[in-house]
C-alpha positions in Angstrom: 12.7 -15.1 8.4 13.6 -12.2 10.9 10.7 -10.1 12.4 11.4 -6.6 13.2 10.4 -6.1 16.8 8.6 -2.7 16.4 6.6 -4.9 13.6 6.0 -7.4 16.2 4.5 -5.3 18.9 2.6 -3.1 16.4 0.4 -5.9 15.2 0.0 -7.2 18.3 -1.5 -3.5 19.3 -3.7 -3.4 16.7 -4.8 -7.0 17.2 -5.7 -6.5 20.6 -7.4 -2.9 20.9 -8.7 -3.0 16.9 -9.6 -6.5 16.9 -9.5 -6.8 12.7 -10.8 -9.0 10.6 -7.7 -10.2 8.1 -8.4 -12.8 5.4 -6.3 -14.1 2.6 -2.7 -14.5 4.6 -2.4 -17.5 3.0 -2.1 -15.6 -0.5 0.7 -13.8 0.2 3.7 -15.4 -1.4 6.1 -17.3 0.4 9.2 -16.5 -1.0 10.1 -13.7 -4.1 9.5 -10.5 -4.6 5.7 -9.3 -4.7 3.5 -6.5 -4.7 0.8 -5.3 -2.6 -1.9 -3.0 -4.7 -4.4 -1.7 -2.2 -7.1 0.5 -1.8 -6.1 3.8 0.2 -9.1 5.3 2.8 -6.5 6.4 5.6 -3.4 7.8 7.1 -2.8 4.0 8.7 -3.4 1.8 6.4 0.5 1.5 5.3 1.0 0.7 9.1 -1.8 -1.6 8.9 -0.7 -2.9 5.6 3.3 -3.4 7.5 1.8 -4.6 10.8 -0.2 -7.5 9.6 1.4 -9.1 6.5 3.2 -11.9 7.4 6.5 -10.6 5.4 7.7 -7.0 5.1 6.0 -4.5 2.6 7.9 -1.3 1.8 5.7 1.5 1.0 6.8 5.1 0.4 6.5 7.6 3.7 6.9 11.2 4.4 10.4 12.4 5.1 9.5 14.0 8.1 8.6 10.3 9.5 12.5 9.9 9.7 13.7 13.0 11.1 11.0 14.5 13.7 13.5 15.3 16.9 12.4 13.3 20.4 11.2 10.5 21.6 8.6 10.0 19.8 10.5 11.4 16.4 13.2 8.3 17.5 10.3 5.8 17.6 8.9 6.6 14.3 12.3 6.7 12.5 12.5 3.0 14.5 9.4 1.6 13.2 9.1 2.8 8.8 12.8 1.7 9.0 11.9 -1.5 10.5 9.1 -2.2 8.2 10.9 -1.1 5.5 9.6 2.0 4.4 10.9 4.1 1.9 11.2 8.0 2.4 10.2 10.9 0.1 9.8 14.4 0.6 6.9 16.4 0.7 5.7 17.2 -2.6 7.7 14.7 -4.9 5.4 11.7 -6.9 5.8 8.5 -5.6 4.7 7.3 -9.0 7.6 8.9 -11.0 10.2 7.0 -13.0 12.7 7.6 -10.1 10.3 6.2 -7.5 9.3 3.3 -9.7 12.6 2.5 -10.4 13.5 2.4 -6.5 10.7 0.1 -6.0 11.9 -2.5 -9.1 15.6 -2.8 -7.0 13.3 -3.9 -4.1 11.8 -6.2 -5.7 15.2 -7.4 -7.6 16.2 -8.6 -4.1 13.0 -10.9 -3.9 11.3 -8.2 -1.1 7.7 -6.9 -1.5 6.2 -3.6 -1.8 3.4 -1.4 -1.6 1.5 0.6 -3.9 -1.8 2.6 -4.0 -2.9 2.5 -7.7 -5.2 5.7 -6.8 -2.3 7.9 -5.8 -4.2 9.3 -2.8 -6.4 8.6 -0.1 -9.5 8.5 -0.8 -12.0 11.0 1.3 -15.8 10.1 0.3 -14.8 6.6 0.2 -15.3 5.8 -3.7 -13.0 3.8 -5.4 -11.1 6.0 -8.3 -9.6 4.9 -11.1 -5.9 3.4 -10.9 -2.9 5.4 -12.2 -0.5 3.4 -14.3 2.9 3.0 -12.1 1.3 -0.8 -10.8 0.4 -1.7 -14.2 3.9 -0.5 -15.3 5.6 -2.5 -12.2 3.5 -5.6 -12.8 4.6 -5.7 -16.6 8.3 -4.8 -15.9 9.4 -6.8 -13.0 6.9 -10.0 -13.7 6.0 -10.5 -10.3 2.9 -11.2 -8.8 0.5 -8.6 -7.6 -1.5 -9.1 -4.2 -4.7 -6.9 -4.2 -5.8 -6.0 -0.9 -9.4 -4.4 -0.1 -9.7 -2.2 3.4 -12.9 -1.9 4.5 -13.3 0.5 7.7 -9.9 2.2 8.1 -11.3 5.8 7.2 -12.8 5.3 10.4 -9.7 5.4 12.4 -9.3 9.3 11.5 -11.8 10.6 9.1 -11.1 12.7 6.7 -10.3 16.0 7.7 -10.5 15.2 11.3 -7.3 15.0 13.7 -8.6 12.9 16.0 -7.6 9.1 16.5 -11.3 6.6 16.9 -10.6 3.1 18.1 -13.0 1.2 15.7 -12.5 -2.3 14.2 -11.6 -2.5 10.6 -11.5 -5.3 7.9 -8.7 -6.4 5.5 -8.9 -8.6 2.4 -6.3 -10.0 1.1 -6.9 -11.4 -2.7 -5.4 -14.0 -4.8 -2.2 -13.3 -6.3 -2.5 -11.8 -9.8 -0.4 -13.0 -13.0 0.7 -11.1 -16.1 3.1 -11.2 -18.5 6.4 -9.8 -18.6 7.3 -8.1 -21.5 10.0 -5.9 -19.4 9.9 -2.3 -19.1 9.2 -1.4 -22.8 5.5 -2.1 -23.0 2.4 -0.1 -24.9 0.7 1.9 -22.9 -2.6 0.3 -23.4 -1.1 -2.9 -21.7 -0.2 -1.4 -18.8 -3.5 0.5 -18.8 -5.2 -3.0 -19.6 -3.2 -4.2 -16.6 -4.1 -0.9 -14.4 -7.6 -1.7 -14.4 -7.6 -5.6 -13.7 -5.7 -5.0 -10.4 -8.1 -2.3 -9.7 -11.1 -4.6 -10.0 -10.1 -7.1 -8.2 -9.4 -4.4 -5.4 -12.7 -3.4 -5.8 -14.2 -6.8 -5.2 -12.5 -7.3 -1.9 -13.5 -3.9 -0.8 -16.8 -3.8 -1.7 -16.6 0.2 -2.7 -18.3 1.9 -5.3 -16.3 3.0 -7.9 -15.3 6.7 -9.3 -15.6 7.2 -12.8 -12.3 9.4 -12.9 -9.0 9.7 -10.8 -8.3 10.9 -7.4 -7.0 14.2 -6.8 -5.1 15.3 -3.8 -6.5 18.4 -2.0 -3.9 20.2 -2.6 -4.5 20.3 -6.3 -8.2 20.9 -6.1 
């Protein structure tokens, strides 16, 4: 299996000058396509998520990730394209029917991916209540689910703040998670069924309390 050298030297960064705590490596599958439902308290945690998983995880990433001009724009472009990130513009949902179906061709070719159940980041550090589009990938595609709990990443750059804090940061990594695979036409109360088992067992390995409803981004408050 080839490791992508930006990969490389990005987990080594944030192994040496974050020192984390990762458990659960061993739960990642070996082989086959897979995804990665995590909790979502910062900006990094994707490049966490990327860095430290022992195969690549695509997750969906601002446009502007690929196309910012200089060095450093060249760098960036370098590294999501290397870990496999997928980009969107500004504004569109990563959990429509478009997306979705993007992700399903990625896991078709046996490659995992990424997905934050609550949508958004979360900035008063409750857990909210999943949205659908992993219960709907978990029932269509039949693969396993990996839930992942971070636990100290909002610390990095807190909410609302600009500033970058080196501060160690801990990542779960849960037991894979089985369902059935009924395909793409499934009731709704399945994959809401579905929905909320992945997001307690996120909620176990992150230890947050929960919200009773969903997470809204601020730009819809």
């Amino acid at each position: 299996m080839r490791i992508d050298p930006l990969k490389a030297v990005a987990a080594t960064l944030i192994k040496t000058v974050l020192r984390p705590t990762v458990t659960g490596l061993e739960n990642v599958p070996k082989e086959g396509g897979f995804v990665v439902a995590s909790n979502h308290l910062s900006f990094f945690d994707s490049v966490i998520i990327q860095a430290l998983m022992p195969r690549k995880v695509s997750f969906f990433a601002k446009a502007e990730y690929f196309t910012t001009p200089g060095i450093k724009g060249r760098f960036m472009k370098a590294f999501f394209t290397g870990v496999g990130s997928i980009p969107v513009q500004r504004g569109e949902q990563a959990a429509s029917v478009a997306a979705l179906d993007q992700l399903v061709e990625i896991l078709d070719k046996g490659d995992g991916v990424g997905i934050y159940p609550e949508g958004t980041r979360s900035r008063d550090g409750l857990l909210y209540r999943g949205r659908t589009g992993v219960g709907w990938l978990a029932l269509t595609t039949g693969v396993p689910v990996v839930p992942v709990g971070l636990i100290g990443t909002d610390k990095l750059q807190p909410a609302g703040s600009n500033r970058i804090r080196l501060h160690r940061f801990t990542m779960h990594i849960g037991e894979p998670l089985h369902f059935d695979h009924p395909g793409a036409k499934h009731p709704l109360p399945m994959r809401r069924k579905v929905t909320d088992e992945i997001v307690d067992a996120i909620a176990e390995l992150s230890g947050q309390e929960r919200a009773a409803g969903y997470n809204q981004s601020p730009s819809v408050e």
